[in-house]
C-alpha positions in Angstrom: 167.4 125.6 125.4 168.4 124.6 121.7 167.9 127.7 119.8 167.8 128.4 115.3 168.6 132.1 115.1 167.6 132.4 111.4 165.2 130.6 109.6 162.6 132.3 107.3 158.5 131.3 106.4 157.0 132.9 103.4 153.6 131.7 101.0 155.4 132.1 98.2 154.7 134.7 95.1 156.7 134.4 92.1 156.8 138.3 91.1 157.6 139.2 94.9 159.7 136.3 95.2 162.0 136.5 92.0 165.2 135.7 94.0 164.1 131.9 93.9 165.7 131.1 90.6 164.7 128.0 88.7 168.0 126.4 90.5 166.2 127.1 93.6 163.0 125.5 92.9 162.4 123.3 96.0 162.1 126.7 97.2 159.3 127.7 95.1 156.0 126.6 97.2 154.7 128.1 100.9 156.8 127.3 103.9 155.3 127.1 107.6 155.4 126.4 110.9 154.3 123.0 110.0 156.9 122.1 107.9 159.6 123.6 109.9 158.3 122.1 113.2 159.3 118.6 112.4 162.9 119.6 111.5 163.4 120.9 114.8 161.4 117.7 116.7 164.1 115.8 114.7 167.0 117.8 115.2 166.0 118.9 118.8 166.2 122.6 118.7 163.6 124.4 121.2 163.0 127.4 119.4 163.6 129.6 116.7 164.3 133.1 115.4 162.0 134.0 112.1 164.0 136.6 109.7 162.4 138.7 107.1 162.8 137.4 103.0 160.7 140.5 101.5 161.5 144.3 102.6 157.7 145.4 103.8 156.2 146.0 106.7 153.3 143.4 105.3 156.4 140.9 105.5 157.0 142.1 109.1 153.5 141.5 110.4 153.1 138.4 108.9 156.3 136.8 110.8 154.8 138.7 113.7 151.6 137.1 113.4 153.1 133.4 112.9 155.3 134.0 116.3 152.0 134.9 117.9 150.3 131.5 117.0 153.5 129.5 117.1 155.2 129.2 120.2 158.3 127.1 118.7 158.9 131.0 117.2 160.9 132.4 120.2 161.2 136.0 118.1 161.5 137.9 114.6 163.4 140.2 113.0 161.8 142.2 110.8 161.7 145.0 108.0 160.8 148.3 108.4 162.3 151.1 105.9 165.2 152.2 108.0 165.4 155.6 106.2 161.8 156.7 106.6 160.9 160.4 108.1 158.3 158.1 110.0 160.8 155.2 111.6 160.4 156.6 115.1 156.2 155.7 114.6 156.3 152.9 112.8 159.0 151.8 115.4 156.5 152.8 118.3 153.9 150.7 116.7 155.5 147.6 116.4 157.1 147.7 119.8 153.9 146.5 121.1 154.5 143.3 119.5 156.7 141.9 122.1 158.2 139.0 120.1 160.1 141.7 117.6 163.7 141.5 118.9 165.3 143.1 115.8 165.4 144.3 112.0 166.7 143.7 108.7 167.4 145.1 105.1 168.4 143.0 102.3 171.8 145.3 101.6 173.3 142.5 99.6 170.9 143.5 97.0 171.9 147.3 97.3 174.3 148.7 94.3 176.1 151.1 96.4 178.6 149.0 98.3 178.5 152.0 100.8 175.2 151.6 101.1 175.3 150.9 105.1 177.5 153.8 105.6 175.1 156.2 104.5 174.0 159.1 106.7 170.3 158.6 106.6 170.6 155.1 107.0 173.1 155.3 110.0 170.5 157.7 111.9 167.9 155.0 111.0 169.6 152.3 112.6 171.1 154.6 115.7 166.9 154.6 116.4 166.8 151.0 117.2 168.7 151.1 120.7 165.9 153.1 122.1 163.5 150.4 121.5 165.5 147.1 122.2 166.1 146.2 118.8 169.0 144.6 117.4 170.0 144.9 113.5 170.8 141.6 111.1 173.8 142.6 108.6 172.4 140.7 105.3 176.0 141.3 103.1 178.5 140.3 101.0 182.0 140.6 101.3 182.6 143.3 99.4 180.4 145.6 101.9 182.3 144.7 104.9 184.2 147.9 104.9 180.6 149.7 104.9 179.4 147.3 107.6 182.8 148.0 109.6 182.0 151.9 109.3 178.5 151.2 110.2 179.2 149.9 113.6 181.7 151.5 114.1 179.3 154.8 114.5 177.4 152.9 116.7 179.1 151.4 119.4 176.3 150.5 121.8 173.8 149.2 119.1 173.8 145.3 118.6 174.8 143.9 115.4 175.2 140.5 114.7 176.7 139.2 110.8 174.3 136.9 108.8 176.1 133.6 106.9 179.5 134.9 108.3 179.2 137.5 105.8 178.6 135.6 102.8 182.1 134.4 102.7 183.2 132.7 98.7 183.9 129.2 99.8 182.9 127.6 97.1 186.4 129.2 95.1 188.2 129.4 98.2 188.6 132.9 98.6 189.4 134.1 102.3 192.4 136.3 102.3 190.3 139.8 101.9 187.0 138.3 103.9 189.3 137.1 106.7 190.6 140.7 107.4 187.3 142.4 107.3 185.9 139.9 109.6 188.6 140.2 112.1 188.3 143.9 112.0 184.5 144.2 112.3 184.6 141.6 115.6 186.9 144.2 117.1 183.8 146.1 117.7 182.1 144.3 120.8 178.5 144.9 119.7 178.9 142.6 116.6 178.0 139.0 117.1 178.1 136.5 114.0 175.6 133.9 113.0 177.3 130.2 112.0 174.1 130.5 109.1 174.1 130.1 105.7 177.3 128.5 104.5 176.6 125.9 102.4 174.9 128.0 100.0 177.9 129.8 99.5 179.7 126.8 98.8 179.4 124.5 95.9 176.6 122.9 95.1 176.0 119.4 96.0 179.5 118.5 96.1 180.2 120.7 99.2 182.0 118.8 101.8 182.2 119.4 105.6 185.8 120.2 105.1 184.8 123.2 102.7 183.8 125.0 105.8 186.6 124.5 108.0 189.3 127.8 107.2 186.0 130.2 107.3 184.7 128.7 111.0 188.3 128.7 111.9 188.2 132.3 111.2 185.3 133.3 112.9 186.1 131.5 115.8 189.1 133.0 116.2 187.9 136.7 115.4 184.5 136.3 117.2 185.2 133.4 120.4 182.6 131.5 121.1 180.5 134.0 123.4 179.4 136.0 120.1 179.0 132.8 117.7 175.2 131.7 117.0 174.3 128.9 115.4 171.2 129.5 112.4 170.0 127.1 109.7 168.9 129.5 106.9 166.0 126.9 106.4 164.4 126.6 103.8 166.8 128.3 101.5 169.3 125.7 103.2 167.2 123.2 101.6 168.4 124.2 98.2 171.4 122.2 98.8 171.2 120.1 102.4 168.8 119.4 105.0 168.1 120.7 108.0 170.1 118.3 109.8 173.1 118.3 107.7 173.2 122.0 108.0 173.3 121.5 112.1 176.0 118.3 112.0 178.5 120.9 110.7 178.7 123.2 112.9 177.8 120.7 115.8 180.8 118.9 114.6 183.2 121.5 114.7 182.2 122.8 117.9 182.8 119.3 119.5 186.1 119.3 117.9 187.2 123.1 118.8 184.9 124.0 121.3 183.2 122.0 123.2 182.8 123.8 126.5 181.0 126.1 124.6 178.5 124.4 122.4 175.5 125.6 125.0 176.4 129.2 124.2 177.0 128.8 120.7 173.6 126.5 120.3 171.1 128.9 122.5 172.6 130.9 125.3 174.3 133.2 123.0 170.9 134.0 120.7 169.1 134.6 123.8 171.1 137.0 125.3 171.9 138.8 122.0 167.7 138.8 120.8 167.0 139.3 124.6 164.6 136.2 124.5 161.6 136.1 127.0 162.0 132.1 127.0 
């Protein structure tokens, strides 16, 4: 079982959706299940995990309600406010929708670089344990140290790192990221997703070698039992396809880890998401 651990859908609103800037524009139209479908048919992934792109539970339901009528959408991981009096309700509500394996906030977008360190929202996310959720860190690398203190609190809640944290590769930066990274996958509960990297990199000139010292890195810092492979389709799209997006880290695994390439491409996601496949 072939497995995308992140991809998003959305019918797209320009007000709501102001992050798609005009450099972004292929972005700027709905995406579905029927335009994501022949991706995987051509690429041969099984199944998929949808991730939240707007921070409501409007945003949640609606991923929810795709996975219901799509069975190529293995889970979701949603949005709900972490910091609410009322999490523990809203939480008991949509535990009934079976195909939520997790949440997510956008804390990229936060101005506090401690945002994920703060009291109210370390009590939200100690909540999700109790109802089999896991928890998507959306950074950059200048919150690692929050992220690091985040998980650190909770040692037996599963995180896993979106885009390998957003690493600068496209002006070679790694120094800094590389030692936050290695420090966060000390804590056990912390997977990383092999997701979003050439968006990070520079435009339309990337080349697969670009990616090579960061994958090194995680690889090193995570192993290959808490690596999972994502697309970040459509925002991928931006600047590759789908199947570019898969031939680089399918081409580094076959390089540096062969063995492993079922765990990295499926087993891994389904154990971490706890999958009902």
């Amino acid at each position: 079982m072939i497995i995308d651990a992140h991809q998003h859908f959305w019918n797209y609103d320009p007000v709501r959706d102001a992050w798609i800037t005009d450099a972004m524009s292929v972005l700027k139209r709905d995406f579905s299940p029927s335009d994501l479908v022949p991706e995987l048919d051509a690429c041969g992934i099984d199944a998929t995990i949808a991730v939240q792109a707007d921070q409501s539970g409007t945003e949640t339901q609606f991923l929810l309600d795709v996975a219901e009528k799509t069975d190529r959408v293995a889970g979701v991981v949603g949005w709900l406010d972490l910091r609410s009096p009322a999490l523990e309700e809203r939480l008991r509500h949509f535990s009934r929708f079976k195909k939520l394996r997790g949440l997510r906030h956008i804390a990229q977008a936060e101005p506090d670089d401690g945002f994920l360190a703060r009291p109210e929202f370390v009590r939200g996310v100690s909540q999700l344990k109790d109802f089999g959720l896991t928890y998507d860190i959306l950074i950059y690398p200048k919150q690692l140290p929050a992220a690091i203190e985040l998980v650190s609190k909770l040692p037996e809640q599963k995180f896993v790192v979106d885009h390998l944290g957003k690493p600068e590769i496209k002006t070679g930066n790694i120094a800094e990221w590389a030692a936050n990274i290695r420090e966060i996958a000390a804590s056990r509960n912390v997977y990383c997703k092999l997701s979003g990297m050439v968006t990070e990199a520079r435009w339309r000139v990337w080349e697969p070698a670009d990616f090579e010292p960061y994958l090194d890195v995680v690889f090193e810092a995570f192993g290959s039992h808490r690596l999972i492979f994502g697309s970040d389709w459509p925002v991928c799209l931006t600047v590759a396809t789908y199947t570019q997006v898969k031939d680089i880290v399918e081409s580094y695994v076959h390089r540096h880890a062969r063995d492993h390439r079922d765990a990295i491409f499926g087993d891994n996601a389904s154990a971490f998401y706890d999958l009902k496949l």
